[in-house]
C-alpha positions as CSV (number, residue, x, y, z in Angstrom):
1,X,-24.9,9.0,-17.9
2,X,-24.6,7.4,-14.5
3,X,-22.6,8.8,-12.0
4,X,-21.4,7.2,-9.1
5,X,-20.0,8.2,-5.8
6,X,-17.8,6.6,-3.4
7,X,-16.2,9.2,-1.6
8,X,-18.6,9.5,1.1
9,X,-21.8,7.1,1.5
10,X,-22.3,5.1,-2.0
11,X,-24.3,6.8,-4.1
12,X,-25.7,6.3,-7.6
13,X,-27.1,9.2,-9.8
14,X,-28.6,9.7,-12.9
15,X,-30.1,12.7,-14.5
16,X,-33.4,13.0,-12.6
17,X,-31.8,11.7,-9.1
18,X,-30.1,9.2,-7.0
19,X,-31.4,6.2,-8.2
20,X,-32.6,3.4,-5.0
21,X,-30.1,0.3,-4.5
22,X,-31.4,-2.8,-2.9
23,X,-30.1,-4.8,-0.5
24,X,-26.6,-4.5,1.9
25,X,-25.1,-7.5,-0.4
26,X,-26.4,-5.7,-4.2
27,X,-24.9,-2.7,-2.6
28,X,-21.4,-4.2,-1.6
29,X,-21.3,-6.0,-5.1
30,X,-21.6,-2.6,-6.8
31,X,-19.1,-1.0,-4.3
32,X,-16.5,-4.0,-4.8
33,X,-17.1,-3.5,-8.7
34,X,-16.0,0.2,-8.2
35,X,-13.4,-0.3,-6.2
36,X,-11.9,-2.4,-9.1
37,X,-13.6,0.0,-11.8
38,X,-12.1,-0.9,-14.9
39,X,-10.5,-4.2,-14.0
40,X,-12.0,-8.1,-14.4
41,X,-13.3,-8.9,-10.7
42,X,-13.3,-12.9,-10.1
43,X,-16.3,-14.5,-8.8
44,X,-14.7,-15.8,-6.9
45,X,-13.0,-12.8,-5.6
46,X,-16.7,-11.3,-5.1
47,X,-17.9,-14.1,-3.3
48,X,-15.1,-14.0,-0.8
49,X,-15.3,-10.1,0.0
50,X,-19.4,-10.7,-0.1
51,X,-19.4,-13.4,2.5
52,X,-16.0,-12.1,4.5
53,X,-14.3,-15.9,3.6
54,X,-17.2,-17.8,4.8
55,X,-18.6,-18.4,1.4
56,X,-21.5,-20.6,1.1
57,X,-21.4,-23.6,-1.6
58,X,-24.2,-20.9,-3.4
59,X,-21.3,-18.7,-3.8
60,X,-21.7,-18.5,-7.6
61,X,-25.0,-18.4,-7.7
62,X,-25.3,-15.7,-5.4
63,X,-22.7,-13.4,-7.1
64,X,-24.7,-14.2,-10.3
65,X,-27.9,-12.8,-9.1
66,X,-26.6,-10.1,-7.4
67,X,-25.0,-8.5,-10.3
68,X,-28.3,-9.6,-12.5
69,X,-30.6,-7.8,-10.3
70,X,-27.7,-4.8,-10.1
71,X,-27.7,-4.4,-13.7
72,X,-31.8,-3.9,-13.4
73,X,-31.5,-1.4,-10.8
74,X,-29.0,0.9,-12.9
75,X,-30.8,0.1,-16.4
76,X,-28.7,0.6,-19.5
77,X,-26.2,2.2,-18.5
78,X,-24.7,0.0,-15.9
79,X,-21.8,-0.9,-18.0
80,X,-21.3,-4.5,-16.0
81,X,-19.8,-6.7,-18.1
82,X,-19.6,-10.2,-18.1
83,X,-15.5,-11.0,-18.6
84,X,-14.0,-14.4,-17.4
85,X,-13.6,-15.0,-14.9
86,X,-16.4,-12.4,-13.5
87,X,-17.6,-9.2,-13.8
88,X,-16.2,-5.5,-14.7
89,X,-17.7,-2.4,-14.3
90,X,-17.1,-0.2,-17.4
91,X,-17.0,3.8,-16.4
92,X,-15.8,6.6,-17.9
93,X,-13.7,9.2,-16.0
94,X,-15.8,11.4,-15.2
95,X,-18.7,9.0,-13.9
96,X,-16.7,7.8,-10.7
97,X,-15.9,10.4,-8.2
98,X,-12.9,9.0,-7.4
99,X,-11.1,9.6,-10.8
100,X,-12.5,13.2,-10.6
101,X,-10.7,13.7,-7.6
102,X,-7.6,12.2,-9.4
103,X,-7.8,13.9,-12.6
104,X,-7.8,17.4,-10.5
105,X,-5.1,16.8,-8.1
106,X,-3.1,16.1,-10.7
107,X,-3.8,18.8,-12.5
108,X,-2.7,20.9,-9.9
109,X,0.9,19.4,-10.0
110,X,1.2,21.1,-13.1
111,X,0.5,24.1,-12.7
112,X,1.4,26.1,-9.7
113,X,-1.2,29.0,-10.6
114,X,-4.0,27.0,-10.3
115,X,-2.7,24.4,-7.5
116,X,-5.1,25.9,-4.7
117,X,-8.1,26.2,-6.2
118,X,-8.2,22.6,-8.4
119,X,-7.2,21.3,-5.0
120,X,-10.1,23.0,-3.5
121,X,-12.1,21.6,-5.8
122,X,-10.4,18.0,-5.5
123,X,-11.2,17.9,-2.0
124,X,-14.8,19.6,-2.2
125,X,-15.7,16.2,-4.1
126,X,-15.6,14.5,-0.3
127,X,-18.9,13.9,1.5
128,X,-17.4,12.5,4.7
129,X,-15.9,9.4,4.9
130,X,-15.6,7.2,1.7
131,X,-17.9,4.0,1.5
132,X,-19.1,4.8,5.2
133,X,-21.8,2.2,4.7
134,X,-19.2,0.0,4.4
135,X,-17.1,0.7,7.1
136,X,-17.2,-2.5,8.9
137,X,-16.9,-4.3,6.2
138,X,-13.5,-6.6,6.0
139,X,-13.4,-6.1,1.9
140,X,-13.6,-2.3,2.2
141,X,-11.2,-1.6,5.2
142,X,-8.2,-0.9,3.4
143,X,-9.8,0.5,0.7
144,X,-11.1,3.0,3.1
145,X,-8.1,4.0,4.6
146,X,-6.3,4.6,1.4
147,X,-9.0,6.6,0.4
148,X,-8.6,8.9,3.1
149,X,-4.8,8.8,2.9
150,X,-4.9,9.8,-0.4
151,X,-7.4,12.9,0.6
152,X,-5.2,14.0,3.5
153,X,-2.3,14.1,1.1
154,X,-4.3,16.3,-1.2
155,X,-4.9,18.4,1.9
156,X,-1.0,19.0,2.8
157,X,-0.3,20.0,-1.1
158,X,-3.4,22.0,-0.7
159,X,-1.8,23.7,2.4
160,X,1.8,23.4,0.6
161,X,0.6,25.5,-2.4
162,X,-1.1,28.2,0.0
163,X,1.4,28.8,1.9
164,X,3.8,29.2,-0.9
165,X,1.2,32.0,-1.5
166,X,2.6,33.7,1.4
167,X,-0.9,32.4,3.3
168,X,0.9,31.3,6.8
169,X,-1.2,33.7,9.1
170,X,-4.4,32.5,7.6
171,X,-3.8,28.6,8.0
172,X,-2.3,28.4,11.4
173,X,-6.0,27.7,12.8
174,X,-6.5,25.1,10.5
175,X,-3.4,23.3,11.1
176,X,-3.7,23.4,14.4
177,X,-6.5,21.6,13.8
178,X,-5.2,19.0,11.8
179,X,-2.5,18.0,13.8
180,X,-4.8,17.9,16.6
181,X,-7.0,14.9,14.4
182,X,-3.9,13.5,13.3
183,X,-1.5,13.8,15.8
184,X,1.1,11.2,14.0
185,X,1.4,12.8,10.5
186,X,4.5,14.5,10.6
187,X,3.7,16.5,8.0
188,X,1.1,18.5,9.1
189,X,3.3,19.1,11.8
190,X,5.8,20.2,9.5
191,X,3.5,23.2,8.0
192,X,2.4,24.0,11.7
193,X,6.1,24.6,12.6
194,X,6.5,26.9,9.3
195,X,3.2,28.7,9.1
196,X,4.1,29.3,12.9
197,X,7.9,30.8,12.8
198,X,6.9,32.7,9.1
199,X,4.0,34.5,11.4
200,X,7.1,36.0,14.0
201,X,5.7,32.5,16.5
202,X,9.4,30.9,16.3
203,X,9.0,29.9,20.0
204,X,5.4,28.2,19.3
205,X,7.0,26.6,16.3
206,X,9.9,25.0,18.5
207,X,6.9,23.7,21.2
208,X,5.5,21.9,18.4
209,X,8.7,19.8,17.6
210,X,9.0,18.9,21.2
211,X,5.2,18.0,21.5
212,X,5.6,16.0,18.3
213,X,8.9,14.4,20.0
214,X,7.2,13.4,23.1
215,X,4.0,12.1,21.2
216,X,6.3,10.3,19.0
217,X,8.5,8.8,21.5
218,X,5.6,7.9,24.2
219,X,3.5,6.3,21.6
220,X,5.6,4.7,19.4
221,X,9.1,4.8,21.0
222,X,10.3,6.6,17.9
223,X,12.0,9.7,17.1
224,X,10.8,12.1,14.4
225,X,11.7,12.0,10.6
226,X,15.2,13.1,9.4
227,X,13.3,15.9,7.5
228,X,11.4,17.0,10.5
229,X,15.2,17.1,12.4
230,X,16.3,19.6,10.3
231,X,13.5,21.7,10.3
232,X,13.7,22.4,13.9
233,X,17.6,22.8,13.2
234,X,16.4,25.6,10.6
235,X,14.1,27.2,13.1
236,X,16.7,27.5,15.8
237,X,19.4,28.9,13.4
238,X,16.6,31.7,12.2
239,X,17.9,30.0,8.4
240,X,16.8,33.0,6.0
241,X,15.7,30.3,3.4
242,X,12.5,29.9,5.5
243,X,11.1,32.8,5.2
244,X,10.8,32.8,1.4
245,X,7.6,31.8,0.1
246,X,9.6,29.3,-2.4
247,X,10.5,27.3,0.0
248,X,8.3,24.0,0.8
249,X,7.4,22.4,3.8
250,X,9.2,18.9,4.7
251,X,8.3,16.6,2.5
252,X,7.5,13.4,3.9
253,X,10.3,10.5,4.3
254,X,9.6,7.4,1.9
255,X,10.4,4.5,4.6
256,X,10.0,0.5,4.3
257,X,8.4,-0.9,7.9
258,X,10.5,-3.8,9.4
259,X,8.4,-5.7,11.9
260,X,11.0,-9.0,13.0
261,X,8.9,-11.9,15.1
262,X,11.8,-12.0,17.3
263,X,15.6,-11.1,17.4
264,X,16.9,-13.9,16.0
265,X,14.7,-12.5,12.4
266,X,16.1,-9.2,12.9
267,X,19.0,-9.8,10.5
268,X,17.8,-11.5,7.3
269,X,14.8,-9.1,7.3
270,X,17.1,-6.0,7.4
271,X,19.2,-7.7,4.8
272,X,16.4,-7.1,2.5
273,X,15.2,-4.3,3.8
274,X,18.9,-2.3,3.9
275,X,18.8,-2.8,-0.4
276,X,15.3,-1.8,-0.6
277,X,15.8,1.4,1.5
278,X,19.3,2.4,0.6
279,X,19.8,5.5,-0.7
280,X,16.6,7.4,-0.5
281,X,14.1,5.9,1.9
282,X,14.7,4.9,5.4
283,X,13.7,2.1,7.8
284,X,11.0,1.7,10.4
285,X,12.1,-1.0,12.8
286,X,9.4,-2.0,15.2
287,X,9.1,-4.8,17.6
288,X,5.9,-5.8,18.9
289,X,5.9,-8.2,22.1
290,X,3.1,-9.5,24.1
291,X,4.4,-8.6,27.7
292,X,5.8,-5.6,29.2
293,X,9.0,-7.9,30.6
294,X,9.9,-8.4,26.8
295,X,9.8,-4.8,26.0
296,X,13.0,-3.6,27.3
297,X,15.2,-6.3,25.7
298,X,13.0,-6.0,22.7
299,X,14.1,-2.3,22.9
300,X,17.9,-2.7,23.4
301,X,18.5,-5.2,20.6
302,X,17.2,-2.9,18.3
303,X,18.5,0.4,19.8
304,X,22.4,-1.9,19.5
305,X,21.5,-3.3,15.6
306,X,20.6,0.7,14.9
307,X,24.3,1.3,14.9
308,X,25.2,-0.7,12.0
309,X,22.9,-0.5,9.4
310,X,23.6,1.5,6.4
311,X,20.5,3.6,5.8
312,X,18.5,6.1,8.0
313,X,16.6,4.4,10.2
314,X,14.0,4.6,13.3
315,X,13.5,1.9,15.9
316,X,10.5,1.4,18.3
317,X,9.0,-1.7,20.7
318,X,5.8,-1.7,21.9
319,X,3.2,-4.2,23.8
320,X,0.1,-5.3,22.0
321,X,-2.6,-7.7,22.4
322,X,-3.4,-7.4,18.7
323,X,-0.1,-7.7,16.6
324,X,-1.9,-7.7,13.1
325,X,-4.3,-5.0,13.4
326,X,-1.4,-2.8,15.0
327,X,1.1,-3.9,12.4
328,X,-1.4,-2.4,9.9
329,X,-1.8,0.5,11.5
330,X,1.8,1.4,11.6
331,X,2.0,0.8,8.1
332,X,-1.3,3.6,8.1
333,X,0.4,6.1,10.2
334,X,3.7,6.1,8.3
335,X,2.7,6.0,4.7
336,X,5.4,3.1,4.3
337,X,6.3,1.8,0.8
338,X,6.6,-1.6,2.4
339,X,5.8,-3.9,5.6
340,X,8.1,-6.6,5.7
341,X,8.1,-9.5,8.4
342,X,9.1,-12.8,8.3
343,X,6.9,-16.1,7.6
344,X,5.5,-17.4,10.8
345,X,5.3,-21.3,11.6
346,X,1.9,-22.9,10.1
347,X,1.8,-20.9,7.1
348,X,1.7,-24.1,5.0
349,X,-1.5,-24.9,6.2
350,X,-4.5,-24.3,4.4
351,X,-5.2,-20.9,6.3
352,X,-3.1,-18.1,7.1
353,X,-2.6,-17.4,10.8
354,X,-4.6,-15.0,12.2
355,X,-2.6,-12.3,13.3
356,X,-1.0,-12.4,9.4
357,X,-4.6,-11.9,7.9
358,X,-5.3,-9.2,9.9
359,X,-2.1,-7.4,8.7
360,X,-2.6,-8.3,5.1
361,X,-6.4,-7.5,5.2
362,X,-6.1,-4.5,6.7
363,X,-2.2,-2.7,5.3
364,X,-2.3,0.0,3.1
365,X,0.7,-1.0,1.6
366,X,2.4,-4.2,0.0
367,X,3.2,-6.6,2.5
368,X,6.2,-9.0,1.9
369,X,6.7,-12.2,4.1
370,X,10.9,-13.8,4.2
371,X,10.7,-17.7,4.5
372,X,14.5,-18.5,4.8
373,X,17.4,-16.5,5.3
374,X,18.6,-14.2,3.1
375,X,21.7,-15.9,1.4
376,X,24.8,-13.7,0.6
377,X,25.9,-15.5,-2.8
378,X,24.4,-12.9,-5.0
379,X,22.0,-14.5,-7.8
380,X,19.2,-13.8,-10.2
381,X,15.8,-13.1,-8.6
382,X,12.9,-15.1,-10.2
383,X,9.3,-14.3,-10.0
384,X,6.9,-17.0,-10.6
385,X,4.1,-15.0,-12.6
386,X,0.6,-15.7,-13.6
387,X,-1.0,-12.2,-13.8
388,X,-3.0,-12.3,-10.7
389,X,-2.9,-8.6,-8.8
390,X,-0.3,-10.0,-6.2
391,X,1.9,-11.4,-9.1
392,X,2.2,-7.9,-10.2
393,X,3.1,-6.6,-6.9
394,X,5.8,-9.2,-6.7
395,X,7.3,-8.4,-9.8
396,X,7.3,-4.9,-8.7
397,X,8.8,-5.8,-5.2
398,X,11.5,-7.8,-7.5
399,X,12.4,-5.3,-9.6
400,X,13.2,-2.8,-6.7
401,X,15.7,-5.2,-5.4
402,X,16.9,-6.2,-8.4
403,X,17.5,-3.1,-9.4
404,X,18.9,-1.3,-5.9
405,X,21.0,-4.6,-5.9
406,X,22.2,-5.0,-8.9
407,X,20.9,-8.1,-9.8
408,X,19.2,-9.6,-12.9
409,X,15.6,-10.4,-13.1
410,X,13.6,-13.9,-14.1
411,X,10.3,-14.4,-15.2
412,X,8.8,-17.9,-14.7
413,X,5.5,-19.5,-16.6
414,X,4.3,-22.3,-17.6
415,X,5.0,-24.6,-20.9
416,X,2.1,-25.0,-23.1
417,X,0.1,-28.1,-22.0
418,X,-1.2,-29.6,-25.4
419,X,-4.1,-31.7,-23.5
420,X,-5.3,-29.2,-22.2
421,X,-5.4,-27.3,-25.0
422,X,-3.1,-24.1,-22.8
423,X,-0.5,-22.2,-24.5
424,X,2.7,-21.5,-22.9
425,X,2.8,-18.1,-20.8
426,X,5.6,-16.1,-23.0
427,X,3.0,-13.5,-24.1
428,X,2.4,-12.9,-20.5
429,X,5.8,-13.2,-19.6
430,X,6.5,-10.5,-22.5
431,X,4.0,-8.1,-20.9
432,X,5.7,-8.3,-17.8
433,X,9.4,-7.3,-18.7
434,X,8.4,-4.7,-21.1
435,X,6.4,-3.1,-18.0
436,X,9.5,-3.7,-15.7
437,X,12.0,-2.4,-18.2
438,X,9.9,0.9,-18.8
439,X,9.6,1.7,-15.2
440,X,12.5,0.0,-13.6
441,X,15.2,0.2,-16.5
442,X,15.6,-3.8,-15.6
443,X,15.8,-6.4,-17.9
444,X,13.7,-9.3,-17.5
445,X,14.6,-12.6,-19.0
446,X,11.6,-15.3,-19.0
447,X,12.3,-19.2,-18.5
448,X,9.3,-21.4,-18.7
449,X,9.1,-24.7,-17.0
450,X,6.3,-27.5,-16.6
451,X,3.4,-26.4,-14.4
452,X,4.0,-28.6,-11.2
453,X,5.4,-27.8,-7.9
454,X,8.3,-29.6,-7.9
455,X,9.4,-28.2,-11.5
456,X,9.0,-24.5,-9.6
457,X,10.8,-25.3,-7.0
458,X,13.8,-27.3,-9.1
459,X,13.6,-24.1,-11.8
460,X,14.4,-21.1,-8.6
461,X,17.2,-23.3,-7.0
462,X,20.0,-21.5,-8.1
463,X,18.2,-18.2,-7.5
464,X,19.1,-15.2,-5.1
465,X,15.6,-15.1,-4.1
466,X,11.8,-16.2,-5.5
467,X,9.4,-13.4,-5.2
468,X,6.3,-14.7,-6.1
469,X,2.4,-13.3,-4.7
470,X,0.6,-14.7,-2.6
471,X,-2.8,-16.8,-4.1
472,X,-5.7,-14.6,-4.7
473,X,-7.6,-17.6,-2.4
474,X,-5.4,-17.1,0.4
475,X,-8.1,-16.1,2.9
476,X,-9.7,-19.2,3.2
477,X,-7.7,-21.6,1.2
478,X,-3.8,-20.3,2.5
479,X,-0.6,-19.6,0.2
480,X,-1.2,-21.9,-2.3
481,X,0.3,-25.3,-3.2
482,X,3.4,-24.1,-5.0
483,X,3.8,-21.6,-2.5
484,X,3.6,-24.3,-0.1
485,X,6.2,-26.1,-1.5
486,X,8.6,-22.6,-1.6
487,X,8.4,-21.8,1.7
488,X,9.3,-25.7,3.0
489,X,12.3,-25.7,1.4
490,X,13.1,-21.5,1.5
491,X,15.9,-22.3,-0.3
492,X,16.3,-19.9,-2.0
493,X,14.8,-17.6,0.5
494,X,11.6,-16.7,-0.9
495,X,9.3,-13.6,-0.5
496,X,5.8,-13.9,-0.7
497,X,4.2,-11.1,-1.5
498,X,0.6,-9.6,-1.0
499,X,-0.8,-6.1,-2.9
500,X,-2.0,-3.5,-0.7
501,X,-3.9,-0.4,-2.1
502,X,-1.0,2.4,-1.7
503,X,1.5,2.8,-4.8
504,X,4.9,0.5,-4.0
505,X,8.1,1.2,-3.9
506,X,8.5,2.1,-7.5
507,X,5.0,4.6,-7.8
508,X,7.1,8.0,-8.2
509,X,6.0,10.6,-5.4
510,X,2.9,12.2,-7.9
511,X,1.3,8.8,-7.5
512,X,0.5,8.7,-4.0
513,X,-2.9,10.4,-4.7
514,X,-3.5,7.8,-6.7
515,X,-5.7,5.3,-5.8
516,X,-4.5,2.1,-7.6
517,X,-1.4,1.8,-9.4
518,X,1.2,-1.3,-10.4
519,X,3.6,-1.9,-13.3
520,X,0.5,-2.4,-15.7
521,X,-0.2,1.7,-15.6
């Protein structure tokens, strides 16, 4: 049996050694395969992360051999298959590294006894950083970076579960270290302070809030966590519940990043955003301007709209020269369920602009763009759905809201089209609401209409919102046509939606060490 490695350099092994890949683009088509191991991959969808948008009219033709000449490298037990419309790569769990180090971490959230040492063993699975062949490489950026999310998560519950072992003294060094190489993850900074004031260091512990204050404030213009707040709090009163061994670190604050174009956006994004967060996650609010003379005002609108809004929330402006590729990274540092922004001008045309394709390239998370203002006649939501992967994080972005705001839920498909032999899209439809009403407790009623754009756009007009996802072509053929048509008239205000890697906003907390997950699991 084959096994195959991703975290760390990509790797292939069989029982008498690695076995030799060919070239860079044989080797990305297998890493793309196991990226999506299980799960039809598009041709389409392989020539575009092959060729980084710029696919040749070979395309298909190139992804055919490619996988032909893969399949000869690997011999029998490959497991490519050819599925319209592409290719899957059929593994068992304990061929792919990746689901090894899944399997074990969460095996260690059941049972307390064992935590440390199956995360030990979780983590001892990493050989550096994962796919670092393909570093560079625009397909496997975000893949990467979840990757290593999801490893430094497994790190803090591997610290969490020692140091309910009574192991503070012995991880101090370590955690010094850690916040050192990650100097914006609260958490770590969290375990520092504890490890620190449980060792008789309450006065160290205290230094490291303020550094983490005035590394968080100077970089980001931002305050720490509510969670992190109270620690310090705790720490000062000498609170006798942390020196027991029962109790945890901070755990870190579930948050939905709001990153408004300008002021006058500010309010209908945080009209969405105040639902999604409210009661149990808070907001990141974040401007991002391109001159220092806009960052003051920039600054004071937010610091004034702070005061109203109903949920927790964080505000910071900063200058950039590269909005997207910061915008992603803020959505990196902060292990956001969300990014939301609003749609810029030209994205009807057939490309998305730049700055937007870095964000949605390169965020870990779901990213959600408002065309239109958010209405307050309340509304059903409707979700256009045909299955694709951002479909299914639209639905899951709609059945959030719908149910944090109380409002019903509306599947749209397509009528059967008899010439073209096509039946309608109920089954699918079906699939979708028993998903949504198993994980979100939200009925979802589905209404099929003829498959044209202006029969869409007629259908929603009575809506609250449209949430639909973005089309899996979007990086070199833009939004789509019925998307197109949505956003001109944003009536109802529509969200278009495109699937990161991290676990949305209904994944519970166990999931985020999880690579993929959506409504289908």
């Amino acid at each position: 049996m084959l096994e195959f490695r991703i975290l760390g350099p990509l790797e292939v092994v069989a029982g008498h050694g690695p076995i030799r890949l060919g070239g860079p683009k044989q080797r990305a088509t297998l890493a793309i395969l196991l990226l999506n191991a299980n799960r039809v991959v598009s041709v389409d969808r392989i020539a575009d992360d092959l060729y980084s948008g710029a696919t040749p009219v070979t395309a298909v033709t190139q992804v055919q051999r490619q996988v032909s000449e893969l399949r000869k490298a690997l011999g029998s037990g490959a497991g490519i298959e050819t599925r319209p419309p592409g290719y899957v790569i059929r593994l068992e769990p304990a061929q792919l590294d990746l689901y090894r180090f899944e399997r074990l971490v969460e095996e260690a959230g059941r049972s307390d006894a064992q935590a440390t040492e199956l995360l030990t063993e979780a983590l001892g699975l990493w050989r550096g950083t994962p796919l670092a062949d393909f570093a560079y490489e625009p397909f496997a950026r975000a893949a990467i970076e979840r990757m290593e999310e999801m490893r430094l998560t497994a790190l803090e519950q591997r610290i969490e579960a020692e140091l309910a072992l009574g192991r503070h003294r012995e991880l101090t060094a370590e955690l010094e270290e850690l916040v050192a190489e990650n100097p914006l993850r609260e958490r770590f900074r969290a375990q520092l302070m504890l490890a620190l004031y449980r060792s008789g260091r309450q006065a160290e512990a205290l230094e490291v809030y303020r550094a983490t204050r005035e590394t968080l404030i100077g970089r980001l213009g931002i305050e720490p966590t509510a969670s992190l707040r109270e620690l310090e709090r705790a720490i000062l009163a000498q609170d006798p519940s942390l020196d027991s061994t029962e109790a945890r670190p901070v755990e870190p604050d579930r948050a939905v990043l709001v990153l408004p174009s300008d002021d006058d956006r500010l309010d209908g994004l945080l009209a969405v955003a105040e639902r999604l967060a409210a009661p149990d996650r808070e907001l990141i609010v974040a401007r991002l301007v391109s001159d220092e003379g806009a960052l003051a005002p920039a600054l004071a609108a937010l610091t004034a709209r702070r005061k109203s809004i109903s949920v927790g929330t964080r505000a910071a402006a900063f200058t950039t020269l590269e909005p997207g590729a910061d915008a992603a990274r803020l959505a990196t540092a902060h292990g956001v369920d969300l990014v939301l922004i609003d749609a810029p001008p030209g994205l009807d045309a057939d490309r998305v602009p730049g700055d937007v394709a870095t964000l949605l390239t390169g965020s870990p998370a779901d990213v959600a763009l408002l065309a239109g203002d958010h209405r307050q006649a309340e509304g059903d939501i409707f979700v256009p759905f045909g299955g694709g992967e951002h479909d299914w994080a639209a639905l899951e972005l709609a059945a959030w809201l719908a149910s944090k705001a109380a409002l019903s839920l509306r599947l749209l498909g397509t009528r059967a089209d008899p010439h073209r032999a096509q039946r309608d899209a109920s089954r699918l439809l079906a699939d979708a609401s028993l998903a949504v009403q198993r994980l979100a407790a939200v009925d979802a009623e589905p209404l099929l209409a003829e498959p044209t754009a202006q029969s869409l756009v007629a259908a929603v007009a009575e809506g609250s919102f449209v949430v639909v996802g973005i089309s899996p072509r979007w990086s070199h053929e833009g939004i789509g046509e019925t998307r197109r048509a949505l956003i001109r008239d944003a009536l109802p205000p529509t969200l278009l939606v495109h699937r990161g890697p991290r676990p949305g906003g209904l994944a519970p907390r166990e999931a985020q060490t999880r690579f993929t997950w959506s409504l289908q699991t």
